[in-house]
VOLOKOL-155368 format. One record per residue (C-alpha): residue in three letters; chain; x, y, z. Coordinates in steps of 0.05 Angstrom, whole numbers, plus 5000, padded with zeros to 4 digits. Layout:
 res chain   px   py   pz
 ala     A    X    Y    Z
...
END
This chain:
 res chain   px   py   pz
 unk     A 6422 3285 1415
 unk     A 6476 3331 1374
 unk     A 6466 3340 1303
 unk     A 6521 3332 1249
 unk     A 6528 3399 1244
 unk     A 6547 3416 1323
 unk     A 6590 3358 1321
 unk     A 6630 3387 1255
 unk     A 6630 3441 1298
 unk     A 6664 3417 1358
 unk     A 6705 3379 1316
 unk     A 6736 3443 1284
 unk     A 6737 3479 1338
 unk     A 6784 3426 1363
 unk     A 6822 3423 1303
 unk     A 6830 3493 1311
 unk     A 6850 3496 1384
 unk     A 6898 3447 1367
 unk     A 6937 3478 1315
 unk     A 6939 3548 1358
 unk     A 6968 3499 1416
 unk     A 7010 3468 1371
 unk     A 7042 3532 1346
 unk     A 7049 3555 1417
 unk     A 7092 3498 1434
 unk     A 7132 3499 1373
 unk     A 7149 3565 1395
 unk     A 7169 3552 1456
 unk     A 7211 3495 1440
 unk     A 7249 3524 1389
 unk     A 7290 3596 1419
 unk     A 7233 3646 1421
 unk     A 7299 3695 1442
 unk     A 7288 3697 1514
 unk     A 7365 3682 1530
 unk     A 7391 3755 1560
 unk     A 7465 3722 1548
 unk     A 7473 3721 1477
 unk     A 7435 3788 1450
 unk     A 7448 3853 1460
 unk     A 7404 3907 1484
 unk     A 7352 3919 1424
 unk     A 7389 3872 1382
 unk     A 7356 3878 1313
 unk     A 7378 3809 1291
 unk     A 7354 3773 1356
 unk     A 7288 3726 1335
 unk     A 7223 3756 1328
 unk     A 7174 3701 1357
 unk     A 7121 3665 1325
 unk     A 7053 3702 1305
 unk     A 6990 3672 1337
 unk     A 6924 3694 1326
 unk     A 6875 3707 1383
 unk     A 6815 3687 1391
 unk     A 6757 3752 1381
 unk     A 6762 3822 1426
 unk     A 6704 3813 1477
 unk     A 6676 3868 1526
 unk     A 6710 3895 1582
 unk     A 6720 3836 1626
 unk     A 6685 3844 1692
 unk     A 6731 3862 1751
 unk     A 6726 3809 1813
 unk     A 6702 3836 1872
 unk     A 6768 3851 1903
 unk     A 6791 3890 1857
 unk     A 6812 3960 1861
 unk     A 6786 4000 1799
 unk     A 6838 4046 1780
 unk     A 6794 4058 1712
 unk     A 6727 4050 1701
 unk     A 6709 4101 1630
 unk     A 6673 4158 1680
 unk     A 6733 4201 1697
 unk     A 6823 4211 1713
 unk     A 6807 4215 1786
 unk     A 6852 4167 1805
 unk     A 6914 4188 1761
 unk     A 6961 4248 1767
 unk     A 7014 4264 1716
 unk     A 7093 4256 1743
 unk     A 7087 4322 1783
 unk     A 7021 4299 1821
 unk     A 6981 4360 1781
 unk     A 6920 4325 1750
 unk     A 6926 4282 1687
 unk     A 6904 4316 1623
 unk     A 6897 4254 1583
 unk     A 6820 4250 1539
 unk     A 6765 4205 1574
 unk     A 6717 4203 1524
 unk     A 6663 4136 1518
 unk     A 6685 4086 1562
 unk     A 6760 4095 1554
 unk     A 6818 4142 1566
 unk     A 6866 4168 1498
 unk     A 6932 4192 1506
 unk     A 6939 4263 1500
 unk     A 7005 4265 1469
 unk     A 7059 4322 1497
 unk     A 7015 4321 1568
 unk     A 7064 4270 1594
 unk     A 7057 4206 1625
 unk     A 7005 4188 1679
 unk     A 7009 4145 1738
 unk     A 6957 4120 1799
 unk     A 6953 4164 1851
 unk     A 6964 4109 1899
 unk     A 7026 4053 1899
 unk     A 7019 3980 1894
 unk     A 7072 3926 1894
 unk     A 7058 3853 1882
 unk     A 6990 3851 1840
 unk     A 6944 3824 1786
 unk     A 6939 3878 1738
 unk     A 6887 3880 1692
 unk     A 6887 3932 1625
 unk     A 6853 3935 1565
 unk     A 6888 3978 1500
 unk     A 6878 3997 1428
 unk     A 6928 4018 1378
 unk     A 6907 4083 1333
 unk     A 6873 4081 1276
 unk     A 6902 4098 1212
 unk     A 6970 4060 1248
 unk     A 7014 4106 1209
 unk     A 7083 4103 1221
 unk     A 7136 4038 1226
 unk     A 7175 4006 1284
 unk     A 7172 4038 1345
 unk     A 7133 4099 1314
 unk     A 7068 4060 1309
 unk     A 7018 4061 1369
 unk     A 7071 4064 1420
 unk     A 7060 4063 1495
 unk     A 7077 4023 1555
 unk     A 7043 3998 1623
 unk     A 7101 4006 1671
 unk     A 7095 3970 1747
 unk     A 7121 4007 1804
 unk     A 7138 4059 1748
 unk     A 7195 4022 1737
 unk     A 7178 3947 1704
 unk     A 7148 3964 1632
 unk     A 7107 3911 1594
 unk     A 7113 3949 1527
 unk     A 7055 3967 1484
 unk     A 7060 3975 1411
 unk     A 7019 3963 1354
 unk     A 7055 3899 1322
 unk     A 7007 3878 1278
 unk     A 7036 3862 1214
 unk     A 7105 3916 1241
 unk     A 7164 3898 1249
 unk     A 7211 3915 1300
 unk     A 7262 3894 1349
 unk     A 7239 3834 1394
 unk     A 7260 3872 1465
 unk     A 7211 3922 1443
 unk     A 7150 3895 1408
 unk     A 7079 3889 1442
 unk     A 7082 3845 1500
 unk     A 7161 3850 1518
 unk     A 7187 3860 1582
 unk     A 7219 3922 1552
 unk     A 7292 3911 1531
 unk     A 7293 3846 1570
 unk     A 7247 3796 1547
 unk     A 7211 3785 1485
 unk     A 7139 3754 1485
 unk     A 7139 3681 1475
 unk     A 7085 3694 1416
 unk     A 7068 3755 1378
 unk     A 6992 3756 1399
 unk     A 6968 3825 1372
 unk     A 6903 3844 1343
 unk     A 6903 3897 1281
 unk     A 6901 3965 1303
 unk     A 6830 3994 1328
 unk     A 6809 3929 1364
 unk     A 6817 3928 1436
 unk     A 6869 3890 1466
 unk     A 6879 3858 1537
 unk     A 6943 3842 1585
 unk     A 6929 3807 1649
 unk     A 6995 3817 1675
 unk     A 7015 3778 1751
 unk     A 7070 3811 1778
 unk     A 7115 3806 1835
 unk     A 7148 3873 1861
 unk     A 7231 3858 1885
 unk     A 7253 3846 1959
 unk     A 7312 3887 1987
 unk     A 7338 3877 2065
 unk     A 7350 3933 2108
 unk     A 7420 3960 2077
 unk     A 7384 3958 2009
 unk     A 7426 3893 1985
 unk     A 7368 3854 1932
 unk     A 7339 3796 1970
 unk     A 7286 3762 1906
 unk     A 7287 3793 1843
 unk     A 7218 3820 1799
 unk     A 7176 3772 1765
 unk     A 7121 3781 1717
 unk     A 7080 3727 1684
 unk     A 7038 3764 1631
 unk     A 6984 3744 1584
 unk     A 6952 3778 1517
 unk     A 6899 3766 1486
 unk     A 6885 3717 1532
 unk     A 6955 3675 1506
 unk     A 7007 3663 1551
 unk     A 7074 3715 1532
 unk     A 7120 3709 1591
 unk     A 7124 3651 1645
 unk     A 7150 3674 1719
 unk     A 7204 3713 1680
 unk     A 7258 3733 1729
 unk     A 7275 3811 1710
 unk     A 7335 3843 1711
 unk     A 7325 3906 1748
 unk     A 7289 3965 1717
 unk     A 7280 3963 1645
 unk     A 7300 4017 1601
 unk     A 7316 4048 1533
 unk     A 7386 4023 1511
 unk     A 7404 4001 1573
 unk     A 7397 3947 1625
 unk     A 7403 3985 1697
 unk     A 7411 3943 1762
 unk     A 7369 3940 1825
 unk     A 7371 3993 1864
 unk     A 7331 3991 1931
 unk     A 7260 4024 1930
 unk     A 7191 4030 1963
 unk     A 7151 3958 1977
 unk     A 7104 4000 1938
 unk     A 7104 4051 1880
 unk     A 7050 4076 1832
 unk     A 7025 4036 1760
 unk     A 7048 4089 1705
 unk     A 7026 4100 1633
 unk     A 7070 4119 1576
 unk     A 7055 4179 1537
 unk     A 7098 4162 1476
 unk     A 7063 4219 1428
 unk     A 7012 4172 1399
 unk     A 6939 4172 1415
 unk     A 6934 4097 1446
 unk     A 6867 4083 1482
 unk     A 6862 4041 1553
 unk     A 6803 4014 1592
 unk     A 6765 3977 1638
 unk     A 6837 3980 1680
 unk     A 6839 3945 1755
 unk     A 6881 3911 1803
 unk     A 6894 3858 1863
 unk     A 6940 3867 1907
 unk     A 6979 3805 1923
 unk     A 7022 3822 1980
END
């Protein structure tokens, strides 16, 4: 039998649940700024979306057995800086720490369609505003960034905050922890098709969660995203490798795998 206590407990905890969903939805419903027609690249005045707040950080979720561990705390074997030299980023604990002016780093290997898995933390003190403040980015095929950016309590513009599909797509929710707490995307993404003469046959999708809270839905992208601009497809390799952003600030990553879905 349950005592009054657990069931005022359960009781809040759906109260709770509720509200978060609630908020969710009202954020959805409403224009969370996801229209590419009527904003401009970086377009200050473009909605910011609503804040929710996730639930706890937990440990480094276990990878399934399929995975392929591309991190795993011990050691940069599997990465390589942008001329295939050895990356010079920290591994120190059970993470790696940006070593800013070293460059970015990227998988020695290439994937294409995948579930990506990647764990982050934003530098503490924060220090700085905007896009100076715990800035980095998880980029698929090297060309498809999910940004990452400390935007707890910082402003900035929506194409740009933590979570966007950079310059594209702002998150559907603002789901960041404060800076210093670890911080998870689970990110499903589907690489581009291009026939034989290179002409683009399906377009790049990414359906991304943070925190465990849904940010983008199946969102159709572009073509590569970038700073100030919005490039088209051009035709590439079925498979390229998962680059890091070395942005000059000392973000942390862990406990980082991947399935391929192809």
């Amino acid at each position: 039998m349950k005592t009054r206590n657990h069931l005022v407990s359960i009781a809040m905890s759906s109260f709770l649940l509720s509200i978060i969903l609630a908020t969710f939805l009202a954020g959805c419903d409403s224009d969370p700024g996801q229209s590419l027609d009527q904003w401009a690249i970086h377009d200050p005045n473009r909605p910011l979306p609503p804040v929710v707040i996730p639930g706890p950080p937990l440990p480094p979720v276990p990878p399934p057995s399929d995975a392929i561990i591309l991190f795993d705390g011990k050691n940069l074997f599997n990465w390589v800086d942008a001329k295939g030299e050895p990356a010079r980023w920290k591994v120190e604990g059970d993470y790696m720490e940006v070593v800013p002016k070293t460059g970015n780093i990227q998988t020695k290997h290439g994937f294409g369609s995948c579930q990506l898995h990647i764990e982050w933390m934003a530098p503490v003190p924060s220090g700085g505003e905007g896009q100076d403040r715990g800035n980095s980015g998880v980029f698929l095929m090297g060309l498809y960034e999910v940004q990452v950016l400390d935007s707890f309590e910082n402003k900035t513009y929506a194409d740009g905050m933590a979570g966007a599909i950079y310059g594209q797509y702002p998150p559907l929710v603002n789901a960041c922890r404060k800076p210093g707490e670890w911080q998870t995307y689970d990110i499903i993404f589907y690489a581009p098709k291009f026939d034989a003469e290179g002409k683009l046959l399906e377009p790049a999708r990414m359906t991304v969660l943070h925190n465990g809270i849904l940010i983008h839905h199946n969102a159709e992208l572009t073509g590569p995203t970038a700073h100030k601009a919005r490039p088209p497809y051009n035709a590439h390799a079925s498979k390229l490798p998962l680059m890091l952003q070395d942005h000059s600030h000392p973000v942390r990553f862990r406990n980082i795998w991947l399935r391929e879905l192809d």
